[in-house]
C-alpha positions as CSV (number, residue, x, y, z in Angstrom):
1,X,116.0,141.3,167.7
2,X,117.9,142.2,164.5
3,X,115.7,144.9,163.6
4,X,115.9,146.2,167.2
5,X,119.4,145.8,166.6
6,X,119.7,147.9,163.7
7,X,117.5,150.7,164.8
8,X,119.6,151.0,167.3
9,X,122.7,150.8,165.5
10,X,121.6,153.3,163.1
11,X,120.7,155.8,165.8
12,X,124.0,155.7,167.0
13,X,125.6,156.4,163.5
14,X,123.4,159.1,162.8
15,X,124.4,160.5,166.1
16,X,127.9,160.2,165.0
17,X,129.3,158.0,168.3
18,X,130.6,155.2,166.4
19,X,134.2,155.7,165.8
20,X,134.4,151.7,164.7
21,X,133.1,148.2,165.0
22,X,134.2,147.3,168.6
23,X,133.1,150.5,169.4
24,X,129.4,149.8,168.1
25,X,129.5,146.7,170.3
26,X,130.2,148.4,173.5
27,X,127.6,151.2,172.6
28,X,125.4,148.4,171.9
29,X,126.5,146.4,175.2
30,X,125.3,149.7,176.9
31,X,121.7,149.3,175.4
32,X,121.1,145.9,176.9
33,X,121.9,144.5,173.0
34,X,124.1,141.9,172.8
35,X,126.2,141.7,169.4
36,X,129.8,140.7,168.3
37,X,131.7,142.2,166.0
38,X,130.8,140.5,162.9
39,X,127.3,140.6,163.8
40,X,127.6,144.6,164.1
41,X,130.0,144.7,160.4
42,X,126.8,143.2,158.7
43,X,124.4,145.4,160.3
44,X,126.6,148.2,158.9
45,X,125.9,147.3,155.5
46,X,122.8,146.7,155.8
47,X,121.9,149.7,156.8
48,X,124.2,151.6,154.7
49,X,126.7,152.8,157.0
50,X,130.4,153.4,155.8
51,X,133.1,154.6,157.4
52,X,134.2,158.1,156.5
53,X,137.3,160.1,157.7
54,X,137.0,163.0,159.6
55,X,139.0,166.0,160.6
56,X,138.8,164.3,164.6
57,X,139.3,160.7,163.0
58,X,137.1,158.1,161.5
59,X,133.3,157.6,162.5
60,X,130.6,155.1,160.9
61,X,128.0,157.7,158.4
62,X,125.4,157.5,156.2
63,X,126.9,156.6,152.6
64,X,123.9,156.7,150.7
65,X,121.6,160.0,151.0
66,X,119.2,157.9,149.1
67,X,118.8,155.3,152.1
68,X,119.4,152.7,149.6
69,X,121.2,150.0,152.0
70,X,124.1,147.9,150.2
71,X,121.0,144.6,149.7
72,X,118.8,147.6,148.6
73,X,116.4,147.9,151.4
74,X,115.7,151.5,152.8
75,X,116.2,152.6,155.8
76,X,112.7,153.4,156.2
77,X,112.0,150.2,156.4
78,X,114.3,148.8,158.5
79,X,112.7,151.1,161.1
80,X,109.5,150.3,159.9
81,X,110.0,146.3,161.1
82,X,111.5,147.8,164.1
C-alpha cells in the first residue's frame, strides 16, 4: 500500500498538481488511496519532494535531480517496489 501510495504521490508532483499537503490527500482521496496528512508529509520526503515557489504560487517538486530521497533511496526504486 505505501509504495502504491508513493507512486502515486509522486506522479502527481511530477505533474505539478500538488499545491500542498491537504491537497495531496484529496488528489489521493480521488485515486481510491486513503491517506491523512501526516501520512502524505512523510511520503514527501521520502520521495524527495519539496515545496518550491512559483510565479502562480507554491506546488510540491522534485528537489533532488539526483533522485536521491531525504533516507537516501532513489526514486527508481520506490517505483520499482511499486
Amino acid at each position: 500500500m505505501k509504495a502504491r501510495r508513493q507512486a502515486a504521490l509522486l506522479e502527481l508532483v511530477e505533474r505539478g498538481v500538488v499545491t500542498s499537503q491537504s491537497r495531496a490527500v484529496d488528489l489521493l482521496a480521488g485515486l481510491g488511496i486513503r491517506a491523512t496528512q501526516a501520512t502524505v508529509s512523510r511520503d514527501l520526503d521520502d520521495i524527495g519532494a519539496v515545496r518550491i515557489r512559483r510565479p502562480d504560487g507554491y506546488r510540491y517538486g522534485l528537489g533532488d535531480p539526483s533522485g536521491a530521497s531525504a533516507y537516501g533511496a532513489p526514486l527508481s526504486q520506490v517505483l520499482r517496489d511499486f
